[in-house]
GUFIBA-244252 format. One line per field, with one value per residue: x, y, z of N, C-alpha, C in turn. Coordinates in steps of 0.02 Angstrom, whole numbers, plus 32768, in hexadecimal, padded with zeros to 4 digits. Atoms other than C-alpha are relative to their C-alpha. Layout:
BEGIN
n.c1 = (X,...)
n.c2 = (Y,...)
n.c3 = (Z,...)
ca.c1 = (X,...)
ca.c2 = (Y,...)
ca.c3 = (Z,...)
c.c1 = (X,...)
c.c2 = (Y,...)
c.c3 = (Z,...)
***
This chain:
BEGIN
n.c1 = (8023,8012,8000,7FFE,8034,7FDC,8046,7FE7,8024,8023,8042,8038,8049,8015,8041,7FF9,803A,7FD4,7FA3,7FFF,7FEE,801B,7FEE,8001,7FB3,8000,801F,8040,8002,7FF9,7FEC,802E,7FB7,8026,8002,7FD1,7FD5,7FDC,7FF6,801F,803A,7FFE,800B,8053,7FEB,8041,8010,7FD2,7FCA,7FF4,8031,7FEE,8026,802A,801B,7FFC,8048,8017,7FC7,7FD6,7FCF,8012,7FA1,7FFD,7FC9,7FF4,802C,8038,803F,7FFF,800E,801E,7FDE,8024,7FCB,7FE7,8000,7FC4,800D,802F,8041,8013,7FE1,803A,7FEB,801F,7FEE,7FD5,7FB1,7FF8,802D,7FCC,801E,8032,8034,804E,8027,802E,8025,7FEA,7FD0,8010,7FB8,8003,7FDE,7FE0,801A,8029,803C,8001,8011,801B,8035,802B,7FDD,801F,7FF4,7FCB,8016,7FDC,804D,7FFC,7FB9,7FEC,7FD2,7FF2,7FB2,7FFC,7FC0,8010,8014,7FB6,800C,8034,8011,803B,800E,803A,803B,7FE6,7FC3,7FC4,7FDD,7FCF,7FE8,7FDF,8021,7FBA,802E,802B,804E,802E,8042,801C,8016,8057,800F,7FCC,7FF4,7FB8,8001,7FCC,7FCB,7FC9,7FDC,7FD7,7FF3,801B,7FF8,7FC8,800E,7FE3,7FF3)
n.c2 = (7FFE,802B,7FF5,7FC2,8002,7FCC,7FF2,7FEA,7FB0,8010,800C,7FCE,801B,804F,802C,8054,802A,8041,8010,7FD2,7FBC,7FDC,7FD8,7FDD,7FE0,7FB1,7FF3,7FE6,8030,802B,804E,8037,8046,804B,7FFD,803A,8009,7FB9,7FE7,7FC5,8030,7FCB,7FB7,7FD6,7FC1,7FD6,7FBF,7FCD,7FE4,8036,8039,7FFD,8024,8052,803C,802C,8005,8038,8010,7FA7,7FEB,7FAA,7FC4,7FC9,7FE3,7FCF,7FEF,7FF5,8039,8048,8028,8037,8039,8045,800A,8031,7FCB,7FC7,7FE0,7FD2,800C,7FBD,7FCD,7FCF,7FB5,7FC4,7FCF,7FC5,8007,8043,802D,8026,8031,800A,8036,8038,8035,802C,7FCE,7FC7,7FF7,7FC5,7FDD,7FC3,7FE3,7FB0,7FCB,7FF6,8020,804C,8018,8045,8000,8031,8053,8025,7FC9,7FE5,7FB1,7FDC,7FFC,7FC3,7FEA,7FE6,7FDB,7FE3,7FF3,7FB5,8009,802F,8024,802C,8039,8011,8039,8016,8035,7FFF,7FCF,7FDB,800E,7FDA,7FDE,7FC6,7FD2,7FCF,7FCE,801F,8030,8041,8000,8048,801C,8039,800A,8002,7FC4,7FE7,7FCB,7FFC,801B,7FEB,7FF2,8008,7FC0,8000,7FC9,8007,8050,8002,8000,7FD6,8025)
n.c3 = (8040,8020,8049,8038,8055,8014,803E,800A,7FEB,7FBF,7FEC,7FC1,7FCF,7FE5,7FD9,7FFA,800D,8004,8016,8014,7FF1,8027,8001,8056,8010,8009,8047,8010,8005,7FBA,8012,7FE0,7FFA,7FE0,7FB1,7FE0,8048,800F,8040,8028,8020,802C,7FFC,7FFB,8026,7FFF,7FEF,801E,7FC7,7FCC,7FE4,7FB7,7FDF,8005,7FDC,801F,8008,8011,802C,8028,7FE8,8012,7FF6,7FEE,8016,7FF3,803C,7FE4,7FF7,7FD3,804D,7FCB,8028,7FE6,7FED,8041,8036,7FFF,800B,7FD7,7FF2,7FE8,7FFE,7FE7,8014,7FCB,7FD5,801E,7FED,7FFB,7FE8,7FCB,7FD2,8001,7FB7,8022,7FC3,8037,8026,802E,8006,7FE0,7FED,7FDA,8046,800F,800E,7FC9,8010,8011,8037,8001,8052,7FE4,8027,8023,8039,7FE2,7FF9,7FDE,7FD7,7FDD,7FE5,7FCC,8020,7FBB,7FEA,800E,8004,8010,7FEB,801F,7FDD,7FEF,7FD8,7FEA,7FB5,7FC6,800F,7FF4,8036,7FF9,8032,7FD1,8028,7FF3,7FC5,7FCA,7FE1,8024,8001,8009,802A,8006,8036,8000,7FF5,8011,7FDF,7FD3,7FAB,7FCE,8026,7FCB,8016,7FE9,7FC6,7FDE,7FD8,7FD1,7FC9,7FD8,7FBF)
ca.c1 = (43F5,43AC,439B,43AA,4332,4376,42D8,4317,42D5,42B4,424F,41AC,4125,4115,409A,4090,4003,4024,40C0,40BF,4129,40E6,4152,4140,41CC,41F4,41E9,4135,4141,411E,4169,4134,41C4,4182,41A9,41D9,4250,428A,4280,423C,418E,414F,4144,40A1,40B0,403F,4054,40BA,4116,4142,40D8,40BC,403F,3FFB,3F63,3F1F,3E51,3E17,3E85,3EAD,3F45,3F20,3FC8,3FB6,4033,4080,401E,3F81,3F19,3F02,3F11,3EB7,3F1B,3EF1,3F69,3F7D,3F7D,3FE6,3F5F,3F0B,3E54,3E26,3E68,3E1D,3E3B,3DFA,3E89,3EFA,3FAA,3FF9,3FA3,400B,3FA4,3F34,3EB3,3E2C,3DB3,3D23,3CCA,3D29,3DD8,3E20,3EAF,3EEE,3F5D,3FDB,3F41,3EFE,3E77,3E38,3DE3,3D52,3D2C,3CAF,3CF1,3C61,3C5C,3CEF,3C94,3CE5,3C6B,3CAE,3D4E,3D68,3DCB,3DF6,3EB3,3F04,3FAE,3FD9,3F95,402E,3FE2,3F3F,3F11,3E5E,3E3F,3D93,3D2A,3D90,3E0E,3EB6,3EFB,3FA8,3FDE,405B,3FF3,4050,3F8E,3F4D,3E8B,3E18,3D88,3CE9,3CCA,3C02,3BF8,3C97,3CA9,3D53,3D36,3DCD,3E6B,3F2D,3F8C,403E,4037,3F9F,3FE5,4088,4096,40E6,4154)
ca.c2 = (27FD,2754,2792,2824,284C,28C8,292E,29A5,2A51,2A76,2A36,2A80,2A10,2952,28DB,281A,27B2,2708,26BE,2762,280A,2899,2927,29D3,2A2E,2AEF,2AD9,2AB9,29F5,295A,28BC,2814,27A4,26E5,26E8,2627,262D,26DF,26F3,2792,275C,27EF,28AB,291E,29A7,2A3A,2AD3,2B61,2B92,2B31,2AB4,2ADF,2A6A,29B4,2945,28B5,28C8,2814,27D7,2884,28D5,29A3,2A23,2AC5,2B30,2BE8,2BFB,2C1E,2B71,2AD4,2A4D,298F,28F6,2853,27EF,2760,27C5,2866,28B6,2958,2947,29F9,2A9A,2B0F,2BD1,2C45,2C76,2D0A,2CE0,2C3F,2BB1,2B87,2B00,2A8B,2A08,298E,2932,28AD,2957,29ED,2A20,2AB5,2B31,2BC7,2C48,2CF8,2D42,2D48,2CB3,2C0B,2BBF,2B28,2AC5,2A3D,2983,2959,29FE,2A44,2AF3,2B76,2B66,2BF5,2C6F,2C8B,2D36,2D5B,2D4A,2DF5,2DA3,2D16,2C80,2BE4,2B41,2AEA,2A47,2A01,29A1,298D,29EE,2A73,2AC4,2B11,2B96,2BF6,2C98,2D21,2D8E,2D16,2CC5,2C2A,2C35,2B97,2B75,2B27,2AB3,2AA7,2B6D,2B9C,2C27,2C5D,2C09,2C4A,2CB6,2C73,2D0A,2CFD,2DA4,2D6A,2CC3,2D11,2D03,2D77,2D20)
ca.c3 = (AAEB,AA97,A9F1,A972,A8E6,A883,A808,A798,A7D3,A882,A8ED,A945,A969,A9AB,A9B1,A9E3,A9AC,A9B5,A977,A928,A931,A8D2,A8BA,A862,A833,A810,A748,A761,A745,A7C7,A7D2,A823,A86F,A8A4,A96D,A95D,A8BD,A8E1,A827,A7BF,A780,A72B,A6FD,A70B,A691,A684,A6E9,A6B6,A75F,A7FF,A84E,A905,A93E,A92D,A960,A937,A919,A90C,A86D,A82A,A853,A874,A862,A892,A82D,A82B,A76C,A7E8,A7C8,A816,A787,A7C7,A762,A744,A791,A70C,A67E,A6B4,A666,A6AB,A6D0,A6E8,A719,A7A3,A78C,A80E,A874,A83C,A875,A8AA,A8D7,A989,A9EE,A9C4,AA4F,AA18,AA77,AA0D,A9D2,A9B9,A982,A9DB,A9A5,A9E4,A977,A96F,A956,AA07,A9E9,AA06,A992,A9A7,A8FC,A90B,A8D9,A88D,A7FD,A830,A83A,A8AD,A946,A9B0,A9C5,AA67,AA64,AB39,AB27,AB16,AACF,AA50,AA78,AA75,AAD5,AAE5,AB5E,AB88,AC29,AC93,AC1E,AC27,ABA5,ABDD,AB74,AB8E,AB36,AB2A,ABA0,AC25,AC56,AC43,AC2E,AC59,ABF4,AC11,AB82,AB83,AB8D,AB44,ABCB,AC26,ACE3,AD1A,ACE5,AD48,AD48,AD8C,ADF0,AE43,AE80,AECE,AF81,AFF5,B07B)
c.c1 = (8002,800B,7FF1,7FD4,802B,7FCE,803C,7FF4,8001,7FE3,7FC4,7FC9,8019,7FC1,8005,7FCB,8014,803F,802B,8026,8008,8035,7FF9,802A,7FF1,7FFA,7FCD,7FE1,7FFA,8011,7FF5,8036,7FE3,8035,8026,803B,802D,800A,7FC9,7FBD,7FD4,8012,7FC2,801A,7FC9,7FED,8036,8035,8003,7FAF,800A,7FD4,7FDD,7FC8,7FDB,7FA1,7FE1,8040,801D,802C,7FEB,804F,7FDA,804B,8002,7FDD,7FB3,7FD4,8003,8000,7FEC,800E,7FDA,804A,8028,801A,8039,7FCF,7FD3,7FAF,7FD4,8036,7FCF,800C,7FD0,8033,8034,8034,7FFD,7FE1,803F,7FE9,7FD4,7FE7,7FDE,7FF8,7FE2,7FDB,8002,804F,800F,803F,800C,8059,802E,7FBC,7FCA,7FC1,8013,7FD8,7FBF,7FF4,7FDA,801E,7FDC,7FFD,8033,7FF8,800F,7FBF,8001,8051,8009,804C,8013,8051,800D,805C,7FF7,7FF4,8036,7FD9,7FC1,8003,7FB1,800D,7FC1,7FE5,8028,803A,8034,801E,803B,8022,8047,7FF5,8010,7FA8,7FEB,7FB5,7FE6,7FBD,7FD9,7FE3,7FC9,7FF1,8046,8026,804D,7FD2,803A,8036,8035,801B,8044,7FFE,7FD1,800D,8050,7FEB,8034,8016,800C)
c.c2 = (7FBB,800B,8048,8001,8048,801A,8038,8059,7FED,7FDF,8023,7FEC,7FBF,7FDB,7FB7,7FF1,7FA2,7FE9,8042,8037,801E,8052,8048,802A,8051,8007,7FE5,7FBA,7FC7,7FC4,7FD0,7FD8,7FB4,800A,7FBA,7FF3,803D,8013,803D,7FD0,8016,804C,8024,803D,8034,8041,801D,801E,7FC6,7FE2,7FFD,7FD6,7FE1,7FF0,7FE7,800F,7FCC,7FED,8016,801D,805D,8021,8041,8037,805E,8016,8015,7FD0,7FC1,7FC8,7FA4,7FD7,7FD5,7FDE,7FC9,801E,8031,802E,803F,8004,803B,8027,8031,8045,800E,8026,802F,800F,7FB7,7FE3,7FDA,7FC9,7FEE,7FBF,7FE1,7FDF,7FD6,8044,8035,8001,8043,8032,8055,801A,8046,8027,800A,7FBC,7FC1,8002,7FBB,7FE4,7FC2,7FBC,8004,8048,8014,8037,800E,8007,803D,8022,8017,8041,8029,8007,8055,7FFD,7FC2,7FAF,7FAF,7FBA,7FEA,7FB2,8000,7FC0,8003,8026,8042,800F,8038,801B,8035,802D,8033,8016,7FF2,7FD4,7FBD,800A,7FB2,8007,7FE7,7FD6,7FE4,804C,8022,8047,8004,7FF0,8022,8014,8014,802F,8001,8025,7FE9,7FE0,7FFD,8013,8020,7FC2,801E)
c.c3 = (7FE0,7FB8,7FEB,7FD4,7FDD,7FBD,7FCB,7FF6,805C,8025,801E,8011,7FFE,8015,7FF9,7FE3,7FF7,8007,7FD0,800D,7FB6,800D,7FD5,8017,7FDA,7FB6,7FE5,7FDB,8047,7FDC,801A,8004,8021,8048,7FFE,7FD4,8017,7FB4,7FF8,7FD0,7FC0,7FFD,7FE3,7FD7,7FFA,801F,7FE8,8024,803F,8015,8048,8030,7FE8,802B,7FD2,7FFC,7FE2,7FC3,7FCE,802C,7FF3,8002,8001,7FE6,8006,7FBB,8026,800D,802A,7FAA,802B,7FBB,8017,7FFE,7FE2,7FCF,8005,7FE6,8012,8002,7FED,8020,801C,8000,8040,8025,7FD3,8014,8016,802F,8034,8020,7FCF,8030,7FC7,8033,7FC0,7FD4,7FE8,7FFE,8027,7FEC,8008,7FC9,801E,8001,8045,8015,800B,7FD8,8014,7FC9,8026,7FCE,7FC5,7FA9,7FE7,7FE3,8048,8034,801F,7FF0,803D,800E,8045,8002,7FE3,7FC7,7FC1,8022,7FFA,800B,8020,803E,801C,8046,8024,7FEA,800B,7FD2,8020,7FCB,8010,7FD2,802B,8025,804E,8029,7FE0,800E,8005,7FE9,8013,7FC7,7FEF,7FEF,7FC5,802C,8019,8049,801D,7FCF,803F,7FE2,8043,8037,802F,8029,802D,8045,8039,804E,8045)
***
């Protein structure tokens, strides 16, 4: 171990950006430590319950909290931009590409908003479980829930292409 940070709540999400580490913490606050200083830089204030997921959407900071919303900071400032409502339990994952944001929730659901509005484009609603962990790669969005599958996405169509299912993929020796 190099170094310690020490927040003063939990922790439950991480994100780099730069020289940057973005943390949000279980009483529903994030904090920002400088990478080459190791010092505390700021604190993000604004949701009401934990903070389970960060990213960075051009030079807004998004959180994903257990209050249900997504909240999109400005990253000078500290101050909140907007505030997206739609899903109906906690906001666990969130992706971005240049054009949409993507998060996925307790309440079975992903979520698309569109950068440029940031109106709710689709919910994609195939999981059967809550939904914890998003990733985009090759046009394509990986999503992995309770239900024990990961679903792949195509992201032109928004369809399920394919659903990995543990039982399927064991192999009898």
């Amino acid at each position: 171990c190099q170094r310690t940070l020490r927040a003063p709540s939990p922790v439950y999400a991480l994100l780099m950006s730069g020289t940057s580490l973005f943390v949000g913490l279980r009483n529903g606050t994030m904090m920002r430590w400088d990478l080459t200083t190791w010092t505390h830089q700021d604190t993000f204030e604004g949701h009401t319950t934990g903070v389970y997921s960060l990213a960075m959407c051009g030079a807004e900071l998004a959180s994903g909290s257990g209050d249900d919303t997504i909240k999109l900071w400005d990253v000078q400032s500290r101050v909140c931009q907007r505030t997206l409502e739609g899903h109906t339990n906690d906001v666990n994952g969130l992706a971005t590409n240049d054009d949409v944001l993507i998060s996925c929730s307790d309440d079975r659901t992903i979520k698309v908003w569109c950068r440029q509005t940031w109106a709710c484009l689709r919910t994609l609603t195939d999981h059967g479980g809550s939904v914890y962990q998003l990733a985009l790669h090759d046009g394509k969005l990986f999503s992995a829930s309770w239900d024990k599958t990961i679903k792949i996405w195509d992201t032109t169509t928004w369809a399920c292409v394919r659903t990995l299912n543990y039982d399927d993929m064991v192999v009898s020796v």
